[in-house]
DRENMAR-933540 format. One record per residue: residue number from 1; residue in one letter; x, y, z of N, C-alpha, C in turn. Coordinates in steps of 0.02 Angstrom, whole numbers, always signed. Each point is the difference from the previous one (the first is absolute). Example, Ala and Ser with C-alpha at 12.3 -4.5 7.8 and 13.67 -1.06 7.14 Angstrom:
BEGIN
[1; A; [+660; -284; +390]; [-45; +59; +0]; [+45; +60; +0]],
[2; S; [-18; +53; -36]; [+42; +59; +3]; [-39; +55; +37]],
This chain:
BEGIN
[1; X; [+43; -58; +0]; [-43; +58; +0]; [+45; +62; +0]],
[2; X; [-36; +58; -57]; [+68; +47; +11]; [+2; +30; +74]],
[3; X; [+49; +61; -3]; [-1; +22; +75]; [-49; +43; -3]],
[4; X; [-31; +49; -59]; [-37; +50; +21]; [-60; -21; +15]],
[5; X; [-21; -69; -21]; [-51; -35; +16]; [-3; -3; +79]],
[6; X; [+44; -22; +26]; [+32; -20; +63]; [-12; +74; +49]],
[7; X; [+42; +33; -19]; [-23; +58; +38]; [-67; +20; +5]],
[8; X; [-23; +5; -55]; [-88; +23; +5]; [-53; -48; +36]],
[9; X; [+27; -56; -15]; [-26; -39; +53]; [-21; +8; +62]],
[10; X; [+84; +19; +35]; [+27; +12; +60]; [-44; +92; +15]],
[11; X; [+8; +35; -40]; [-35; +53; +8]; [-87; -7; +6]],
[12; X; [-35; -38; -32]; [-58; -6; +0]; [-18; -25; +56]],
[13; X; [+23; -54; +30]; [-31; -41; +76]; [+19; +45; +38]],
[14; X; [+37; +64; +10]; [+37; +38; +53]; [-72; +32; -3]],
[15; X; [-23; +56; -72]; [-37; +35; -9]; [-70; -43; +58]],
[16; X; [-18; -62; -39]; [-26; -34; +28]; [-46; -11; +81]],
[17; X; [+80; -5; +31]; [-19; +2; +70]; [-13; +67; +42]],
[18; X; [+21; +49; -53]; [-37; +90; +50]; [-55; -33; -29]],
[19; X; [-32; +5; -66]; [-55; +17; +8]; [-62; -56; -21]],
[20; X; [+0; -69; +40]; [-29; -22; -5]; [-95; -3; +32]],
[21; X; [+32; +61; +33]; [-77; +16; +23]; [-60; +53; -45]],
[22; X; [+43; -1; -55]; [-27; +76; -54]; [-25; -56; -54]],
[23; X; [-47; -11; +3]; [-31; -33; -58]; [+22; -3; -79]],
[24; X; [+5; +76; -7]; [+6; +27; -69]; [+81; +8; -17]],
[25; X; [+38; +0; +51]; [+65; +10; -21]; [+5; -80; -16]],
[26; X; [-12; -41; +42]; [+13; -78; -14]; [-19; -30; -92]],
[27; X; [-61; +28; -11]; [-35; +6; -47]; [+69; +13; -72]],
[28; X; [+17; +65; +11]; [+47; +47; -43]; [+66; -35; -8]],
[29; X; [+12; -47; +65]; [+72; -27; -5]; [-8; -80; -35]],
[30; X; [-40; -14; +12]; [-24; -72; -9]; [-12; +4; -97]],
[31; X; [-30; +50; -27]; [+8; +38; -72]; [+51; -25; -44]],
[32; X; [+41; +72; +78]; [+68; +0; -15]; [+54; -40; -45]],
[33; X; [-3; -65; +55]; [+38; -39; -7]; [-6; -45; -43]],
[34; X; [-98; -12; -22]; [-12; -58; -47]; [+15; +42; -82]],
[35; X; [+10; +61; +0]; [+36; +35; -55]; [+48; -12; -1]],
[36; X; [+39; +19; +31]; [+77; -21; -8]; [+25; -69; +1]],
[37; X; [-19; -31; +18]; [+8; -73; -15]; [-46; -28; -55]],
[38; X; [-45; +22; -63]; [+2; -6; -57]; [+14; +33; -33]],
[39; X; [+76; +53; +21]; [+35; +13; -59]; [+51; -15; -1]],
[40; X; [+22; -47; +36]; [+69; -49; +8]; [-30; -68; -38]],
[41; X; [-28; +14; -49]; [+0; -65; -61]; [+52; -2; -46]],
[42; X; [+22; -64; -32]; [+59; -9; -39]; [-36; +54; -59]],
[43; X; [+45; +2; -51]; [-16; +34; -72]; [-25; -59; -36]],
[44; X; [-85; +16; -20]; [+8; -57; -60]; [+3; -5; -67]],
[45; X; [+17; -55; -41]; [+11; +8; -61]; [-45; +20; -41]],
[46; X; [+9; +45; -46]; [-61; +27; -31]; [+1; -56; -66]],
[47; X; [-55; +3; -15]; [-12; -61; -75]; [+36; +38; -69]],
[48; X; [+40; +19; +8]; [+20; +37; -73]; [+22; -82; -51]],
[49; X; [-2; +1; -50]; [+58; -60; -52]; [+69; +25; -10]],
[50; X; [+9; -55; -20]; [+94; -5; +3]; [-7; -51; -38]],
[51; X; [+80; +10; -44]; [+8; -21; -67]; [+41; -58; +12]],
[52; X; [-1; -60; -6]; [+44; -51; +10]; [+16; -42; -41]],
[53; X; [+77; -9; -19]; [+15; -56; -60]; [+16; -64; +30]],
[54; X; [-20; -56; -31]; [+15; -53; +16]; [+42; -58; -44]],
[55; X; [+65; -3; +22]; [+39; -62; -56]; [+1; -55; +14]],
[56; X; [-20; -29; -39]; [-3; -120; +6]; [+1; -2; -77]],
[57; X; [+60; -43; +13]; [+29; -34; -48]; [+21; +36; -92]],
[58; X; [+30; +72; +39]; [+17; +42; -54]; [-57; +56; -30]],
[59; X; [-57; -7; +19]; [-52; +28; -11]; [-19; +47; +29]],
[60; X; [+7; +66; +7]; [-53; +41; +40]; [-55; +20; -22]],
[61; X; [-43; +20; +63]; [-79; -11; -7]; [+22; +94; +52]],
[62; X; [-76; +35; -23]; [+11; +62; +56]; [-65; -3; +31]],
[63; X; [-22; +15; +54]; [-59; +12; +26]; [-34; +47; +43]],
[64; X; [-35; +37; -11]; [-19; +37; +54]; [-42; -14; +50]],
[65; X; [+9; -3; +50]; [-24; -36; +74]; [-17; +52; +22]],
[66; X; [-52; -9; +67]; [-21; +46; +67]; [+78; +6; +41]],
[67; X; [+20; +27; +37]; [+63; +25; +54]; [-26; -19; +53]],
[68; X; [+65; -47; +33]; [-19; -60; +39]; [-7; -76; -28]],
[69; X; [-4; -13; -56]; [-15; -56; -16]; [+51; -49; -6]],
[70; X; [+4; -45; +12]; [+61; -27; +27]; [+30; -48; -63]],
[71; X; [+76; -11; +12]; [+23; -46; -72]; [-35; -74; -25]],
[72; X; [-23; -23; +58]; [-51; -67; -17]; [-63; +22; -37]],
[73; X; [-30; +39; +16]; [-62; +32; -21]; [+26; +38; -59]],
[74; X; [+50; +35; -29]; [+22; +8; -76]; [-12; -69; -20]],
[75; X; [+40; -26; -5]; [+26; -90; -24]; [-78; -6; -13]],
[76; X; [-44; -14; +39]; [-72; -43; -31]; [-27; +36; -47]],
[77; X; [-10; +86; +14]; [-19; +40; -46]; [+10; -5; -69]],
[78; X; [+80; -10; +0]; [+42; -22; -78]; [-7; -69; -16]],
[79; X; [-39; -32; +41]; [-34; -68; -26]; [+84; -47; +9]],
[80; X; [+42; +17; +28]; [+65; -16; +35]; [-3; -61; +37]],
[81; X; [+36; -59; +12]; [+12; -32; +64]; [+71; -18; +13]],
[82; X; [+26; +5; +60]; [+51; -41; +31]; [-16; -46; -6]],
[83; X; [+92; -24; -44]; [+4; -97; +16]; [+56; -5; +62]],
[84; X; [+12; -44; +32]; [+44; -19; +51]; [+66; +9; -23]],
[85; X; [+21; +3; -62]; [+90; +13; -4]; [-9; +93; -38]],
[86; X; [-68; +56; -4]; [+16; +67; -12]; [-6; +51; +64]],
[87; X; [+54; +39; -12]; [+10; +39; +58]; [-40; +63; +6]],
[88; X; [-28; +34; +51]; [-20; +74; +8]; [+18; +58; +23]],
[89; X; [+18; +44; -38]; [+58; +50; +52]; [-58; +69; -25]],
[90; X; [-26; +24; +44]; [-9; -46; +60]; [-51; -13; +26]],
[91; X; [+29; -22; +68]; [-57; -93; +10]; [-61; +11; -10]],
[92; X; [-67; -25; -2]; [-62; +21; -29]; [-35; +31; +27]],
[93; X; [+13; -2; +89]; [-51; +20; +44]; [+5; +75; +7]],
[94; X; [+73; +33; -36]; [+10; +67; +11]; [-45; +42; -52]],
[95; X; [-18; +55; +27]; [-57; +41; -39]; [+47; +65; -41]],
């Protein structure tokens, strides 16, 4: 957890205990905090395409995919399969 998380934390239960007898301040902090802790979400990937070439067996193929889509999920797209002695660089599960 970062630290400023940490501190505000630590600042909020302080706030907390003055004024837990004030209804409305409890109210304001309680807000507070469920704001700021949904804006500590990762970044997510937006759906843009991306252009990807693919070589087997001297041939390239190009494709445009969703972002994120991972090298196994190219491969079926291009109607592609791994046999047990071809290699993937890299490995398939990477997006």
């Amino acid at each position: 957890m970062p630290k400023i998380i940490i501190v505000f934390m630590v600042s909020l239960l302080h706030l907390l205990q003055r004024n837990i007898s004030n209804g409305l301040s409890l109210t304001f902090l309680v807000c507070l905090s469920v704001f700021t802790l949904i804006g500590c979400t990762s970044p997510q990937i937006t759906q843009g395409l991306i252009q990807v070439s693919l070589t087997s067996d001297g041939k390239t193929l190009h494709l445009s995919l969703p972002a994120g889509t991972t090298v196994q999920t190219a491969l079926t797209k291009a109607g592609l399969t791994v046999g047990s002695l071809d290699r993937l660089d890299p490995p398939g599960y990477t997006s």
